[in-house]
N, C-alpha and C positions, 0 to 999 in steps of 0.2 A: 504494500500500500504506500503512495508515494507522497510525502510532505509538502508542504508550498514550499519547499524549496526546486526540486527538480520535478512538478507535475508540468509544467509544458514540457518539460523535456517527456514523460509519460505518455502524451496526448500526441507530439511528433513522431513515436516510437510507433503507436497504436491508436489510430483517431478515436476521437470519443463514442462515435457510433457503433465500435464492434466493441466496447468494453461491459462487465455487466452491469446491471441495473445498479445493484449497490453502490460501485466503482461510480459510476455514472452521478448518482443523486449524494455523494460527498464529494466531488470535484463540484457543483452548484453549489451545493453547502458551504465550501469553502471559499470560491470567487476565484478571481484572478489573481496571478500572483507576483511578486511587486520584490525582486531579490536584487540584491547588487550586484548588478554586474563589472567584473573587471577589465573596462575595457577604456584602453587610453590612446590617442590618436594622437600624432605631430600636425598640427594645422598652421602653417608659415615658421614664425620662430616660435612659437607656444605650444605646448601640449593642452588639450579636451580631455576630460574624462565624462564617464557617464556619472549621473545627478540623480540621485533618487526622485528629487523634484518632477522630473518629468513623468512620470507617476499622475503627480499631481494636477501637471500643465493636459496630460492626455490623457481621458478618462479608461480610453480601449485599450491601450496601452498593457501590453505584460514581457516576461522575457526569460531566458535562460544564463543561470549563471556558468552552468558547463559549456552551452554553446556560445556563449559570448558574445548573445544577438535579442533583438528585440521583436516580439512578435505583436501582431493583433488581437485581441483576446476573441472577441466576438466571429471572426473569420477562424479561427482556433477550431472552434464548436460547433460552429451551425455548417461553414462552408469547410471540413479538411478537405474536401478532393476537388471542389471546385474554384476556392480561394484564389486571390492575391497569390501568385509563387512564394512572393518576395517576403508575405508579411505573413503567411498563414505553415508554409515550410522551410525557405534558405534562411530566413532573419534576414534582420537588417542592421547593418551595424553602422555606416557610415553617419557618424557625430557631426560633419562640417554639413551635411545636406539633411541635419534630419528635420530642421523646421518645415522645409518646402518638401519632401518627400512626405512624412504625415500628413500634410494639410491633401497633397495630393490624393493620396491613399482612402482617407475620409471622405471624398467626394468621387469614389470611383462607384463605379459598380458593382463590383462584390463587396465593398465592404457594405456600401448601401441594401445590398443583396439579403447577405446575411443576419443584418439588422435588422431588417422586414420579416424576416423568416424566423426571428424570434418573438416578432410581435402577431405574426399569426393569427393569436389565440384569440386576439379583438374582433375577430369576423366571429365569433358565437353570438355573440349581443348586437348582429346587424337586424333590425326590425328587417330590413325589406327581402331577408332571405331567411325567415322563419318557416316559412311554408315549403321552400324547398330540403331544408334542416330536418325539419319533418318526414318527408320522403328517406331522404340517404343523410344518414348522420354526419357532417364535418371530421369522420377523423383526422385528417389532416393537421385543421387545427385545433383539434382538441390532443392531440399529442404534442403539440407546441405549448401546451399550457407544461403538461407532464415532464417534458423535454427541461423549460426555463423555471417550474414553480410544482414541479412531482413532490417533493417533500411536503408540501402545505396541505396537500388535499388529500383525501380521498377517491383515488381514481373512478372504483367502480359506482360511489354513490354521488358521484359529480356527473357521471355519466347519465345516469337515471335521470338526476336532477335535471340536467338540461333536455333530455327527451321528452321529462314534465314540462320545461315552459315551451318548446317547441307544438306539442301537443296542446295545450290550454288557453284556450281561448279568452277565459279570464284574469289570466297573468300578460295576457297581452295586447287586450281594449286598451283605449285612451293610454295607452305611457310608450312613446316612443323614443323617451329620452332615460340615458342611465340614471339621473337623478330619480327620475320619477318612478323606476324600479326599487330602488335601494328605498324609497319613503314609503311605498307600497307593501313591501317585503316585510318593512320594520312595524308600519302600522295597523296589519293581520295578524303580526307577529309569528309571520311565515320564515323566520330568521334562523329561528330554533328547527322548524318542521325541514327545512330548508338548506343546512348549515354549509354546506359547500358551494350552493349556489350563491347563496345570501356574501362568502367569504370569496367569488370569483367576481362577484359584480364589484362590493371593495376595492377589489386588486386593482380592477381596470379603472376605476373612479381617482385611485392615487395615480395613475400614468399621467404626467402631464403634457397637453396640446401643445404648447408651445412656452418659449422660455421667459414668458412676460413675468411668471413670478419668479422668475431666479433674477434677473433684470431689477425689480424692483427691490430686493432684497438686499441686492450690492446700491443702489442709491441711498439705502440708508445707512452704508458706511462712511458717507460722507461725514455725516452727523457725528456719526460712534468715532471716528476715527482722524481728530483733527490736528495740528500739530503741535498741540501742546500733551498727545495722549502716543505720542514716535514710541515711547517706548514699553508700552502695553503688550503684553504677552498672547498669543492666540487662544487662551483659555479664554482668559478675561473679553477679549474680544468678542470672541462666538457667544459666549454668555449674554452680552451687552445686547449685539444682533439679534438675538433673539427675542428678550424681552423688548428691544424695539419693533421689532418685526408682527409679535404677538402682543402688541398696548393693549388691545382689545379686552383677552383673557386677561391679562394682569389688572387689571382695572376693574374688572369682577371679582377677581382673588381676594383687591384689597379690599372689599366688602363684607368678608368672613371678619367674626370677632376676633382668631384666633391668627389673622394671616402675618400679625406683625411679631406674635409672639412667636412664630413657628420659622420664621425667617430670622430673627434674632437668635435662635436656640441652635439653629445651623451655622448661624456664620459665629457663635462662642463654639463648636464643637468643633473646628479646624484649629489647628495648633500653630502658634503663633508665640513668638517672643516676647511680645505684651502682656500682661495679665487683665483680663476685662471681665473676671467675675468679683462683684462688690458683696462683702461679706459684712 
């Protein structure tokens, strides 16, 4: 069984699709994997080495510290045989092109490919192909759910579940929108009767359209993050961000009698050089 150390190396050896199911739903479990690679270039008079950071800078991003290359994660998985060469089995190692090579890579079409063919599983919740769902079940993408999020469900009673709303005509009047399933579900309290359906409509409710609220999230680092605060730690940061981000819910918290005394008793329960309890 192989560690996040050497599972790309694992997945290169033996793509993910002939591995077993076990094999298979602990490499999901675990993610992609994010190892240091030693690997150092001459670029003019200077040496590059590789930066854990970039990690950070690309989300698909994973790599091999044996082979000493950087791969795709998502081309990894969905596409081994059809992939990117470069990014899904040679690696890529070249430091001085890899800004413009990734961006490339991101906008090609396998990796767009492959990216699509993990999100699949969104055509089960298409209202306008219920009635043909009904006919011939979507395996297709109902293995894409198992394939990206098998550990969360219950295969065979999600299966059921969804030939129940394919089939019922009153789980599918008036609500043609995911919201209005998820309000539906909860307000029969079909949630419980329901639970893997109830927990697939979720799934897809958290995917988001498009990146307005990540956008908006970073606007309000303006705020948190000005230059009398340069040297604030990324704890304290994200912490800030958040409680900016959610004023809303904290604004209701502080309406509990107990919210100031419970926030007090956490911040004396961290240890600190000060003494701030009064005896």
């Amino acid at each position: 069984m192989a560690d996040s150390a050497n599972i790309v190396d694992l997945i290169l050896a033996k793509p993910l699709e002939s591995l077993p199911y076990e094999e298979k739903l602990r490499i999901k479990q675990q993610g992609r994997s994010t190892p240091k690679i030693d690997l150092v270039q001459k670029i003019g008079k200077s040496n590059r080495s590789f930066q854990l950071s970039l990690y950070d800078k690309v989300s698909w991003l994973t790599g091999s510290a044996v082979k000493k290359k950087m791969y795709c994660w998502p081309c990894l998985l969905m596409k081994p045989s059809h992939g990117c060469v470069v990014w899904s089995k040679l690696g890529f190692g070249d430091l001085s092109n890899f800004d413009r090579a990734y961006k490339r890579h991101e906008n090609s079409n396998e990796h767009v490919s492959a990216y699509l063919e993990s999100m699949l599983f969104l055509e089960l919740f298409n209202p306008g192909k219920f009635d043909d769902m009904r006919q011939a079940f979507p395996e297709e993408a109902f293995q894409s759910v198992l394939k990206s999020y098998g550990h969360h469900f219950d295969s065979g009673r999600l299966r059921s579940e969804l030939q129940v709303l394919y089939s019922d005509q009153d789980l599918q009047s008036n609500r043609g929108k995911l919201c209005d399933y998820l309000v539906f579900l909860k307000d029969m309290e079909l949630d419980s009767a329901m639970p893997q359906l109830y927990k697939l409509f979720s799934l897809v409710a958290t995917i988001g359209a498009t990146s307005a609220g990540v956008e908006r999230s970073f606007s309000c680092l303006k705020r948190l993050k000005s230059y009398t605060r340069n040297t604030m730690g990324q704890g304290r940061l994200s912490s800030l961000a958040l409680l900016a981000i959610e004023r809303t819910l904290v604004k209701s918290l502080e309406k509990t009698p107990s919210w100031y005394d419970r926030v007090t008793e956490h911040f004396l329960e961290k240890e600190r050089r000060a003494e701030f309890t009064y005896e």
